[in-house]
C-alpha positions in Angstrom: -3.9 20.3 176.4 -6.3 18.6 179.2 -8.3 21.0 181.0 -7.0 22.2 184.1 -9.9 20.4 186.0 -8.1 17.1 184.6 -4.5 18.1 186.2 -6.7 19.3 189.3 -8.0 16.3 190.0 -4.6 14.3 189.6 -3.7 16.6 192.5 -6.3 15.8 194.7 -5.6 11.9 194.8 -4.4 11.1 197.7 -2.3 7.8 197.3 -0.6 6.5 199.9 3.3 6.5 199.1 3.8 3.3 200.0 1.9 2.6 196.7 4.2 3.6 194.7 7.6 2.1 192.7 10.4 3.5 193.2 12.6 2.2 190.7 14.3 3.7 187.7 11.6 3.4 185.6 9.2 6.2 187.2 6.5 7.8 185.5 7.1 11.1 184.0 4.8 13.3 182.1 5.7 13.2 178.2 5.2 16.3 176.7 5.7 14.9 173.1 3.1 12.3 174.1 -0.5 11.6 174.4 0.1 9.3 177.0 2.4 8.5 179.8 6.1 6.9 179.8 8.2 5.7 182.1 11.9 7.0 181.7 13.8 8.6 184.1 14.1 12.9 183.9 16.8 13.9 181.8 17.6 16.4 184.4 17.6 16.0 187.9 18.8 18.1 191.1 21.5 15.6 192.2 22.2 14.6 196.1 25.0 12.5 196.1 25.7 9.2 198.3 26.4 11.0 201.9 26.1 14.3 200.6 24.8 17.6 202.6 21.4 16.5 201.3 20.7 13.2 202.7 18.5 14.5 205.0 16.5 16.6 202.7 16.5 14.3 200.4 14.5 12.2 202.9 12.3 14.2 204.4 10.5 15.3 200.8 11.2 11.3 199.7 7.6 10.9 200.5 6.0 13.7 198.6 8.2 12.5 195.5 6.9 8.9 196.1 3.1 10.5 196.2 3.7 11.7 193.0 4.7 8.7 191.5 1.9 6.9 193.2 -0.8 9.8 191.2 1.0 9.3 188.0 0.8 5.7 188.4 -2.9 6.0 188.9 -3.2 8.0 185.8 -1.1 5.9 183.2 -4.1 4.5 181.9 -5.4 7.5 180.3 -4.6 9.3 177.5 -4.7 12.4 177.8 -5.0 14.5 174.6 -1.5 16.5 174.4 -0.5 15.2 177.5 -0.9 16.5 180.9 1.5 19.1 182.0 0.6 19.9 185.6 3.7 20.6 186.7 6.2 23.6 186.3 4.9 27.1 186.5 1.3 27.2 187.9 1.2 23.7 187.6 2.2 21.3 189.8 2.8 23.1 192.9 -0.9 23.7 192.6 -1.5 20.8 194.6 1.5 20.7 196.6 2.2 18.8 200.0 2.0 21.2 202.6 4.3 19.3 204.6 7.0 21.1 202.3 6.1 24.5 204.3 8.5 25.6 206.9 6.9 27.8 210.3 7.4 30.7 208.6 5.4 30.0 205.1 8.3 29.6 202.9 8.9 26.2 201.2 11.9 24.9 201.8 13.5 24.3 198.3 16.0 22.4 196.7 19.1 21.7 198.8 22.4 24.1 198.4 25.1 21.7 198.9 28.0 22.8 201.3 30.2 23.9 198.3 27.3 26.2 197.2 26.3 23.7 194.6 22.4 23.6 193.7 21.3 19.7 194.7 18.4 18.4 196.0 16.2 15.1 195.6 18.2 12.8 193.3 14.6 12.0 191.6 13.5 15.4 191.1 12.1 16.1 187.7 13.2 19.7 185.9 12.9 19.5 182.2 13.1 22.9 181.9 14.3 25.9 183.9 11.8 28.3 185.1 11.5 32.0 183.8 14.4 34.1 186.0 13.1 37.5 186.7 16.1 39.4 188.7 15.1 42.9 190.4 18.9 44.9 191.6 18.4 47.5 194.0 21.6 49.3 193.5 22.7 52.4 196.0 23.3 55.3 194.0 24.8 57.6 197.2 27.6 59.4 197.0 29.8 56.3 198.5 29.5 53.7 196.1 31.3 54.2 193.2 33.6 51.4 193.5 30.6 49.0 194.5 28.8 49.8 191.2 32.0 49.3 189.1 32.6 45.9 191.3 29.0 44.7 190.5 29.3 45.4 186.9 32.8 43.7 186.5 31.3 40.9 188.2 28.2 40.4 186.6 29.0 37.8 183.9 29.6 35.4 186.9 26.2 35.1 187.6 25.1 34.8 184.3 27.6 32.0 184.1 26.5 30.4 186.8 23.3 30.3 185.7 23.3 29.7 181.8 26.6 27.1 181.8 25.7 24.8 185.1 28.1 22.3 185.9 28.4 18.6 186.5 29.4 18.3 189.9 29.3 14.0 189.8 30.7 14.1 186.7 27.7 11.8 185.5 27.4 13.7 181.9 24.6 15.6 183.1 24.8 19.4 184.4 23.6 20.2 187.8 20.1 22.1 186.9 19.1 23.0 182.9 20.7 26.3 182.2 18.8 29.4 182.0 17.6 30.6 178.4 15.1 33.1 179.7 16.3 35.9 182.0 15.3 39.4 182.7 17.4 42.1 184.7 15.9 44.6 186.1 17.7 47.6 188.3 16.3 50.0 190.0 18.4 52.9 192.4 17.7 53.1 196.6 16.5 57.2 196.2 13.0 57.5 196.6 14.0 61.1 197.9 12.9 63.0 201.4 9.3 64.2 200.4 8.6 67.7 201.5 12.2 68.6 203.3 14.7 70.6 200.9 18.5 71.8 201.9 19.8 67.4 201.8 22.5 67.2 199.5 21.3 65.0 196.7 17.8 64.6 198.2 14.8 66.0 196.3 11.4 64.7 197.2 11.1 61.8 195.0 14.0 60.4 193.9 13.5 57.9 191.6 10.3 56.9 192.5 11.7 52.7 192.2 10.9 52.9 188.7 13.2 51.0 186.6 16.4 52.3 185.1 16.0 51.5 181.6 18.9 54.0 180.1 22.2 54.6 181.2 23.9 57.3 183.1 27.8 56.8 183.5 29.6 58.7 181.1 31.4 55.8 179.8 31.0 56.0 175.9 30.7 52.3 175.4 27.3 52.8 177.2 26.0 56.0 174.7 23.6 54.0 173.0 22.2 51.9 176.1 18.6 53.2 176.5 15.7 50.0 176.8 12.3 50.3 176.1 10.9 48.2 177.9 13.3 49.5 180.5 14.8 46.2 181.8 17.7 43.8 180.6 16.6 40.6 178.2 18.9 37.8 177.9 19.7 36.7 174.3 21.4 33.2 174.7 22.6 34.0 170.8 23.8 37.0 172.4 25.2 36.7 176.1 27.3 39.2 176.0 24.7 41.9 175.1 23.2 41.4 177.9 25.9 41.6 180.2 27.5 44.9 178.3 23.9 46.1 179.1 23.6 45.6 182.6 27.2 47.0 183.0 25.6 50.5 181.8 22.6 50.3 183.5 23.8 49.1 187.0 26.5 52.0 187.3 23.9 54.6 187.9 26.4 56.8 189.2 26.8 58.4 192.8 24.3 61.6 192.7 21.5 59.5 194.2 20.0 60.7 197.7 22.7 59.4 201.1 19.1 58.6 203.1 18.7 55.5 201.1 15.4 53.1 201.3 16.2 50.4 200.1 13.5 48.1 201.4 10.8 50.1 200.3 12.0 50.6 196.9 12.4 46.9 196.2 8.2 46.5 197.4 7.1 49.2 195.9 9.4 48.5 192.5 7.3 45.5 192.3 4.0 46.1 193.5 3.1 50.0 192.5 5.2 50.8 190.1 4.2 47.2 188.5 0.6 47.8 187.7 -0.5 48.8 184.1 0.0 51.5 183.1 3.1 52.0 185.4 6.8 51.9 184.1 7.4 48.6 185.4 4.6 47.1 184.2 5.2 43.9 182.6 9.0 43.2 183.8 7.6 40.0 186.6 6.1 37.0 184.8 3.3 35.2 186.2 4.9 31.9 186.8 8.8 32.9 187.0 11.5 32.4 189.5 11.7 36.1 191.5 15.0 37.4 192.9 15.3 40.6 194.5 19.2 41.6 195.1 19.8 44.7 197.0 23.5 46.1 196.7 24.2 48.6 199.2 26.9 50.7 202.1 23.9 51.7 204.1 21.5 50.7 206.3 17.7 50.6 205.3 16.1 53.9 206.0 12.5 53.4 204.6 10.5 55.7 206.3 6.5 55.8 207.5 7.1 58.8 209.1 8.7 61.1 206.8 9.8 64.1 209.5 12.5 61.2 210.2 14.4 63.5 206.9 13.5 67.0 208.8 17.0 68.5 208.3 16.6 71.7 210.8 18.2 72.3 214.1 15.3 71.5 216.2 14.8 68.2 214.6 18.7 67.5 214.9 18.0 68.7 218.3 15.2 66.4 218.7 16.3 63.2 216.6 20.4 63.7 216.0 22.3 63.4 213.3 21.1 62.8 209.9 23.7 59.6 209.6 22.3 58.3 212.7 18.6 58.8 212.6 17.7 55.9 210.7 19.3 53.4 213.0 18.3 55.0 216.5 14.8 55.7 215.4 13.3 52.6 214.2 9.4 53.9 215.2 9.6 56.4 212.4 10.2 53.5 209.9 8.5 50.6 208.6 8.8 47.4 210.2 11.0 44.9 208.9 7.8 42.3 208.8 6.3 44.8 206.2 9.0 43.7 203.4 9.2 40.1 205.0 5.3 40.0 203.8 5.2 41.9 201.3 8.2 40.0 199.4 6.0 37.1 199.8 2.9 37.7 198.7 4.6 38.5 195.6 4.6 34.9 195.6 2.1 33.3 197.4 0.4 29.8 197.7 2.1 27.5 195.5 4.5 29.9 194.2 6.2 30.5 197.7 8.8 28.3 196.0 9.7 30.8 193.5 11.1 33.4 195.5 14.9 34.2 196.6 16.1 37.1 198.0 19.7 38.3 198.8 22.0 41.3 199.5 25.5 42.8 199.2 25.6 44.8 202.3 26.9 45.8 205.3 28.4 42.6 206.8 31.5 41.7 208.1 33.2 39.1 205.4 34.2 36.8 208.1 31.0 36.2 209.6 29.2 35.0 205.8 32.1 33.5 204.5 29.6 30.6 203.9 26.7 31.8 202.1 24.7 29.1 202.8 25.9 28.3 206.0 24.8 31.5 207.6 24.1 31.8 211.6 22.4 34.9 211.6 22.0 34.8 215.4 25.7 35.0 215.4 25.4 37.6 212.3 23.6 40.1 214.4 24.8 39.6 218.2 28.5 40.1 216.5 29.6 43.8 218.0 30.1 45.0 214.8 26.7 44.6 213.5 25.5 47.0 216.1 25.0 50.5 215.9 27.5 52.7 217.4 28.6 56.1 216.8 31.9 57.2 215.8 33.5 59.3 218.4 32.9 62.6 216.7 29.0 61.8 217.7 28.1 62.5 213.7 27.6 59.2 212.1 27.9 55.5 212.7 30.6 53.0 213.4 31.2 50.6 210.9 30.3 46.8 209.9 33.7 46.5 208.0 36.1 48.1 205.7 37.9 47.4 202.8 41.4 48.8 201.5 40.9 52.0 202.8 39.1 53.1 200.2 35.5 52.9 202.1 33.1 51.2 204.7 29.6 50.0 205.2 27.3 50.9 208.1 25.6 47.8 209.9 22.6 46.7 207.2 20.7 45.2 210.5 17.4 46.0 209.0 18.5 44.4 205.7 19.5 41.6 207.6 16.7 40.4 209.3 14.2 40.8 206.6 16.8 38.2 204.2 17.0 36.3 207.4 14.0 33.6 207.2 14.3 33.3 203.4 17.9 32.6 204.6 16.9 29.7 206.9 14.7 28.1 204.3 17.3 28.3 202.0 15.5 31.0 199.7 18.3 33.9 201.1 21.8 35.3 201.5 23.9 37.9 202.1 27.1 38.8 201.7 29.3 41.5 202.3 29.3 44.8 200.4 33.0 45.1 201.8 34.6 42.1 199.4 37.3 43.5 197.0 35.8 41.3 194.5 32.2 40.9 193.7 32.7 37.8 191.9 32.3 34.8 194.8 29.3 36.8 195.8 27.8 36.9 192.4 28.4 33.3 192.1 26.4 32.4 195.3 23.8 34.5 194.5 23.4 32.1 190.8 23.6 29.0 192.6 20.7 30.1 195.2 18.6 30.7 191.9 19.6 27.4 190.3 18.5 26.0 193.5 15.2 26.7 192.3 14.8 26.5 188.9 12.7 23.8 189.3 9.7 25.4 190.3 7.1 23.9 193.1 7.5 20.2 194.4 4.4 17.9 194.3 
């Protein structure tokens, strides 16, 4: 392999675009080669003629062409087992920063209209990236149908990812599927600290370490109990993994009602993470991070803790228990604290690697177009805001379903997905769907949207 001061340097050149060809006969590194061929990528990120794309397409044409130019600069050495540069830690390390929106995410590969992952019709993806997928799943008393609804749908994302289609029918799929995927789940009860007399509240909770055996009674699910504790995907064994996560991700509904989701999905990640820790070794390095939080609730991660002080003068003093979260928002974090945090996790040239998304507390109508979302309109709607139910005891809600149950307004949830969501690197949907499966699907497409890793 050439030294990374060799695929450094490639980066550094500075060729002007307009040096570069761009017919079909492009450059490409050849990883069974010493030296440089020209042949197009097997697989590509497609934009089709007049497609939702176009415009994307054009405004990263020139970073594309910039590549080309370096590769053509470089097709005269030989480089001794070729030079990889690109893919994870590679390529991006040099990347045009005219690929970073305002808010420091990179915009990634288009998502077509129809939810389909497309982008640049030259863009290179031999292989897919490493998927590491972290659930927060609510384990409250309310979301026993939500857990069953996630687990029956599960094997749509892993569809979506593994079997990618061919949406021009070119005899190509979309994206390379997915061979190498880790799952992950972790529960929203990090407990109340030092208070006592909260149903299903002790002072820890979980703790967002990972859930690595199961806890529904289902027998099927007897013999579930991972060490390490986190889902690997077998692609000589699909449904393994799926008949895993199904265990794992109904964690039943004895979990703490003052949920925090926010914080558990930082600190599941960043803590709990280091050596030594029970998460430790879950991320990879260089793989494509999604964080999906599944939840009724609204976020109620706390900085100041006597926010859970159950006794009458704090009732007195605060309200309700069911209202506290959303009325006080000075005794919690701020929203910015998960925005960066979720970020650094992958920073610099990684920023591409990085989607977040939630089932929450939405109304369906509102995100019936995951990636079409106005979240201005998303959070001025009247149901999105906090109300409380004319009994003075809890909140209104963001929607309903069947009459079985409801979801509280997941405003706080909302706006930290929100600018991944305009950079394309975030969704949500609602919590309130009969069937999980359109939601699961969206969620895999917004991952194949970046399986390519970091653009040049």
């Amino acid at each position: 392999m050439p030294s990374a001061s060799v695929c450094a340097a490639a980066g550094r050149l500075d060729i002007e675009a307009e040096s570069a060809t761009a017919s079909a006969s492009e450059p490409v590194p050849d990883p069974q080669s010493r030296t440089l061929r020209l042949e197009r990528p097997k697989w590509s990120l497609r934009a089709g003629p007049g497609s939702a794309e176009t415009d994307f397409v054009n405004r990263r044409r020139g970073g594309w062409l910039r590549a080309h130019a370096i590769a053509l600069s470089l097709a005269h050495l030989t480089l001794p087992g070729g030079c990889s540069c690109g893919g994870p830690g590679g390529a991006g390390a040099n990347a045009d920063a005219s690929t970073h929106s305002e808010s420091g995410l990179r915009d990634g590969p288009e998502v077509r209209r129809d939810g389909r992952a497309g982008g640049d019709a030259e863009l290179p993806c031999v292989d897919a990236l490493p998927v590491d997928i972290l659930w927060v799943v609510d384990n409250s008393h309310s979301m026993r149908e939500e857990q069953n609804n996630l687990a029956a749908n599960f094997p749509r994302l892993v569809q979506t990812l593994t079997n990618p289609p061919d949406s021009n029918r070119d005899g190509e799929p979309d994206y390379p599927p997915v061979t190498d995927l880790r799952l992950g789940i972790v529960s929203t009860d990090l407990g109340v600290g030092m208070y006592t007399g909260i149903v299903n509240c002790d002072a820890e909770g979980d703790r967002a370490a990972l859930i690595g055996r199961a806890r529904t009674e289902d027998p099927a699910c007897a013999s579930v109990s991972l060490d390490p504790p986190f889902v690997t995907y077998d692609p000589a064994a699909p449904a393994q993994a799926e008949q895993q996560f199904s265990c794992l991700a109904r964690l039943g509904i004895d979990g703490c009602g003052l949920e925090q989701q926010l914080e558990v999905s930082l600190r599941a990640l960043t803590e709990r993470a280091a050596p030594g820790e029970p998460n430790a070794g879950f991320v990879r390095d260089h793989s494509l991070l999604a964080i999906v939080l599944v939840t009724d609730e609204e976020d109620c991660s706390a900085a100041d803790p006597s926010i859970f002080d159950p006794s009458p003068a704090a009732v007195e003093r605060l309200g309700p228990m069911a209202t506290r979260c959303a009325e006080h928002p000075e005794m919690l974090h701020p929203v910015t604290r998960y925005v960066n945090g979720w970020r650094a996790l992958r920073f610099g040239d990684m920023r591409h690697n990085l989607v977040v998304a939630a089932i929450t507390g939405v109304p369906s109508d509102l995100v019936r177009d995951p990636f079409r979302i106005n979240y201005d309109a998303l959070l001025a709607d009247e149901r999105m805001r906090y109300r409380r139910t004319p009994d003075g005891r809890n909140l209104e809600a963001a929607c309903s379903f069947g009459g079985v149950g409801s979801a509280h307004p997941a405003r706080r949830i909302v706006e930290a997905i929100r600018p991944f969501g305009e950079v394309r690197a975030g969704l949500v949907q609602s919590i309130c769907a009969t069937d999980f499966g359109p939601a699961m699907e969206a969620i895999g497409r917004l991952v194949a949207s970046r399986l390519c890793g970091p653009i040049i």
